[in-house]
C-alpha positions as CSV (number, residue, x, y, z in Angstrom):
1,X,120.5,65.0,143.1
2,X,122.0,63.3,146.2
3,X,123.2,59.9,146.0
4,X,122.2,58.8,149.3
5,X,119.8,56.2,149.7
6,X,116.0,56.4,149.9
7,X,114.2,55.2,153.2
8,X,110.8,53.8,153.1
9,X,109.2,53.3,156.2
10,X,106.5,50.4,156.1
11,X,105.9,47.0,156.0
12,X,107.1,44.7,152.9
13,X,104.2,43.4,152.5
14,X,102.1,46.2,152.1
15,X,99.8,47.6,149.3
16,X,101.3,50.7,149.0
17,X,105.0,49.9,150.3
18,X,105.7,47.8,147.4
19,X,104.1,50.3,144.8
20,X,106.6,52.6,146.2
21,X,109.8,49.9,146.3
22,X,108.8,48.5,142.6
23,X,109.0,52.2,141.1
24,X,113.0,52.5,143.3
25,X,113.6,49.0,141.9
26,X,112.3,49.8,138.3
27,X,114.7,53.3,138.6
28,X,117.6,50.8,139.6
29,X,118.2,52.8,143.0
30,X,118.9,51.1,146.2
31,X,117.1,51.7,148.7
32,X,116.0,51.0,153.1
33,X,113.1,49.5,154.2
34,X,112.4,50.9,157.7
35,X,109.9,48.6,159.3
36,X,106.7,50.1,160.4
37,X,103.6,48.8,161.1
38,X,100.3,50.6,162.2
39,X,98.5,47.9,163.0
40,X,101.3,46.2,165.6
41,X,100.0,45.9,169.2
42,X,102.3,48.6,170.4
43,X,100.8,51.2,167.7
44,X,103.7,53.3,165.1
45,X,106.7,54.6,167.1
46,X,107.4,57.5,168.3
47,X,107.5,60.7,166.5
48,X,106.4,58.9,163.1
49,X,102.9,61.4,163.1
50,X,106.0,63.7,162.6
51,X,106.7,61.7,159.0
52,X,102.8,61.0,158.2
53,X,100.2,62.9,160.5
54,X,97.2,60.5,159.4
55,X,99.6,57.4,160.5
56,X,99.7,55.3,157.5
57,X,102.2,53.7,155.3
58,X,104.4,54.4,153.5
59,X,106.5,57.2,154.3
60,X,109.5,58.6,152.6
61,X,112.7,60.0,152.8
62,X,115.3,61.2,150.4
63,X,118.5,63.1,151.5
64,X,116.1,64.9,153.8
65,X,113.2,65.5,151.9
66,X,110.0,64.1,153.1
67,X,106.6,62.9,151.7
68,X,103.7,60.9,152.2
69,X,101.4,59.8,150.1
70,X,102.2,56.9,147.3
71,X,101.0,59.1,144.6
72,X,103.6,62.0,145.3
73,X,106.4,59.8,146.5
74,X,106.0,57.6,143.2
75,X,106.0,60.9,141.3
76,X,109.2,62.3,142.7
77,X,110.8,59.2,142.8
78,X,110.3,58.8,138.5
79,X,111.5,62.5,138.4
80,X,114.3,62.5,141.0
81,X,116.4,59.7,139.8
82,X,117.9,58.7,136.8
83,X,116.6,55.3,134.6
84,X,113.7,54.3,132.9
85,X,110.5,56.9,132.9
86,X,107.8,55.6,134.8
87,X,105.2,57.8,133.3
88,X,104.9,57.9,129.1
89,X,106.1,61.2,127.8
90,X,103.2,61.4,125.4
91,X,100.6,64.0,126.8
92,X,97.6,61.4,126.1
93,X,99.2,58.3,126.9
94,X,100.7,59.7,129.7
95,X,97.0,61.2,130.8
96,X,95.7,57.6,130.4
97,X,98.2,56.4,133.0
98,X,97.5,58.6,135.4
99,X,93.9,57.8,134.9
100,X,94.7,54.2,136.0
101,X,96.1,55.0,138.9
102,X,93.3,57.2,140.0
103,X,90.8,54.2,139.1
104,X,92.7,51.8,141.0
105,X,93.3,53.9,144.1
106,X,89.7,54.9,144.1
107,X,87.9,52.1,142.9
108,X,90.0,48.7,142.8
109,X,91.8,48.6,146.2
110,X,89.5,47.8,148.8
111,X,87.3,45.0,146.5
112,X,90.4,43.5,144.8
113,X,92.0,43.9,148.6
114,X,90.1,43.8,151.1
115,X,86.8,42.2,149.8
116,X,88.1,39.3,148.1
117,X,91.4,38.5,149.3
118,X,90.9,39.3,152.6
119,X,87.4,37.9,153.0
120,X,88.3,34.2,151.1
121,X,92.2,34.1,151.8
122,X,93.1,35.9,155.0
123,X,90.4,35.5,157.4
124,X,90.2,31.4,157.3
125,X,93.6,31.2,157.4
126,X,93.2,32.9,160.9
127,X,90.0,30.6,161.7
128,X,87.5,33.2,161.1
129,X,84.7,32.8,158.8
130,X,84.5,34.6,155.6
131,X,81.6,37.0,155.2
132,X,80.0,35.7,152.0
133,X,77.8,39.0,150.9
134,X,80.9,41.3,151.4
135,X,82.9,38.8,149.3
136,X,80.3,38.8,146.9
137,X,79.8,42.3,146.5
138,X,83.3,43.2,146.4
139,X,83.4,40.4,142.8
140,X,80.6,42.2,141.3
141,X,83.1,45.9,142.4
142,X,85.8,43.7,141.0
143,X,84.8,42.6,138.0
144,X,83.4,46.4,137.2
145,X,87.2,47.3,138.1
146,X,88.5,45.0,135.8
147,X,86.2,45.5,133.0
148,X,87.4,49.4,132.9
149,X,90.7,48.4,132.7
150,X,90.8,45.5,130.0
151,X,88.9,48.2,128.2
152,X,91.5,51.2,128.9
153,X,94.3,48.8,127.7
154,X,93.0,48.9,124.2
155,X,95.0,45.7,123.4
156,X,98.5,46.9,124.6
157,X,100.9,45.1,127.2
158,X,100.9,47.3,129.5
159,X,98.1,49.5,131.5
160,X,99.2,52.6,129.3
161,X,101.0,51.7,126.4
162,X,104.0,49.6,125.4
163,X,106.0,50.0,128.6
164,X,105.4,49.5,131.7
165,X,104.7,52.2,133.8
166,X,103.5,53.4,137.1
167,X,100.1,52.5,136.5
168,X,101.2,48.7,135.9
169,X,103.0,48.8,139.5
170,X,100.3,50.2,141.0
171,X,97.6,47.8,140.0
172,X,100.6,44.5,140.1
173,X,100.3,44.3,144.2
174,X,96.4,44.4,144.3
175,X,96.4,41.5,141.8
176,X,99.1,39.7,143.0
177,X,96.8,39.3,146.5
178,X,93.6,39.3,144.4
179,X,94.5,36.2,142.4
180,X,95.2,34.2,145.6
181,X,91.2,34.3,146.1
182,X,89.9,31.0,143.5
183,X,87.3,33.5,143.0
184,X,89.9,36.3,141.8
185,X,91.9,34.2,139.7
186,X,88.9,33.2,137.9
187,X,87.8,36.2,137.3
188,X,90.9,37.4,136.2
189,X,90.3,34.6,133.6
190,X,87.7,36.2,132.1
191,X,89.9,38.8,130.9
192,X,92.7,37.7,128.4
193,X,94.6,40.9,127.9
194,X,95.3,41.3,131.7
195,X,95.8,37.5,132.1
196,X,98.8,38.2,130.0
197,X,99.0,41.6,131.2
198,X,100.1,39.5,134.4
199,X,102.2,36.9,133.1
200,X,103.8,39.5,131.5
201,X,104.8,42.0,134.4
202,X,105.5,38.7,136.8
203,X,108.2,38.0,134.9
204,X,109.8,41.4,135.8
205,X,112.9,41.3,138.4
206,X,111.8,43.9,140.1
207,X,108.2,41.9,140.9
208,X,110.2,38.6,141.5
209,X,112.6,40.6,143.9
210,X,109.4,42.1,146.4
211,X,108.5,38.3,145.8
212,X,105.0,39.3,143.2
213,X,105.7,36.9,141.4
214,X,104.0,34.0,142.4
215,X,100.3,33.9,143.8
């Protein structure tokens, strides 16, 4: 495999950007952030429908290979470099990762996200007004997220097993936003084996280095 650096066109503070930059930085390969933002007032630039036709973030590029999609870049990424596996080699534990990530793309983004971070953090800090029910409905989607997973963990220290994995670095970003919501961070509370689950993966370099690891 090429040596040449990765791009990843996004913003840093992104979701779905850092998923992407923590499973590079977890492989120990460099790699470019190219800014890109969909929702600047000039729109994406030119020719980037070219890179991702439904114009989101991230994008990715490797010695001219390109994919969208986290899922698929985070997949080729643990496959196409050398350095720690990012998915367990064990068929069941390795099922049970994957499994994570599906619940937290489908289910735990947009409440952990969107309703409570966005609704409680983001919105006064631009002087708008929270909306309460949206905030309270995305808890109650929350807390069901969260539930699931403290249960899927089965008292390990990681999402899937005893090392971290890609389902860890996919759920680290949402929480990392999540807990900035006093509503978040309590309800995190409620659930000891991801309240160390966190403390745990905070204290990772490669969270520290996309600055994760405070909030």
């Amino acid at each position: 495999m090429s040596a040449a650096a990765p791009r990843v066109f996004g913003t840093p503070d992104s979701v779905y950007v850092r998923i992407v930059r923590l499973a590079l930085i977890e492989k120990g390969i460099d790699h470019h952030l190219v800014p890109v933002d969909p929702f600047a007032p000039q729109g994406l630039p030119p020719g980037y429908s070219e890179r991702h036709p439904f114009g989101r973030i991230p994008a990715f590029e490797h010695d001219g290979f390109r994919l969208y999609e986290t899922g698929a870049i985070t997949r080729y990424v643990n496959e196409a470099f050398e350095g720690p596996a990012l998915l367990p080699d064990e068929l069941r534990a390795r099922a049970r990762a994957n499994q994570i990530i599906s619940l937290t793309d489908a289910y735990a983004y947009h409440p952990l996200v969107w309703g409570v971070y966005v609704e409680r953090v983001e919105k006064p800090a631009q002087g708008a007004p929270s909306d309460e029910a949206r905030l309270a409905a995305a808890l109650a989607e929350a807390g069901r997220c969260l539930a699931a997973l403290a249960a899927l963990m089965d008292g390990g220290p990681f999402l899937a097993g005893t090392q971290p994995s890609l389902a860890d670095f996919y759920l680290a970003p949402m929480v990392f936003y999540f807990r900035q919501a006093p509503e978040g961070a309590a309800l995190l509370a409620a659930y000891p084996g991801l309240t160390d689950w966190w403390s745990r993966l905070a204290a990772r370099a490669s969270m520290r280095q996309l600055g994760l690891a405070a909030g």
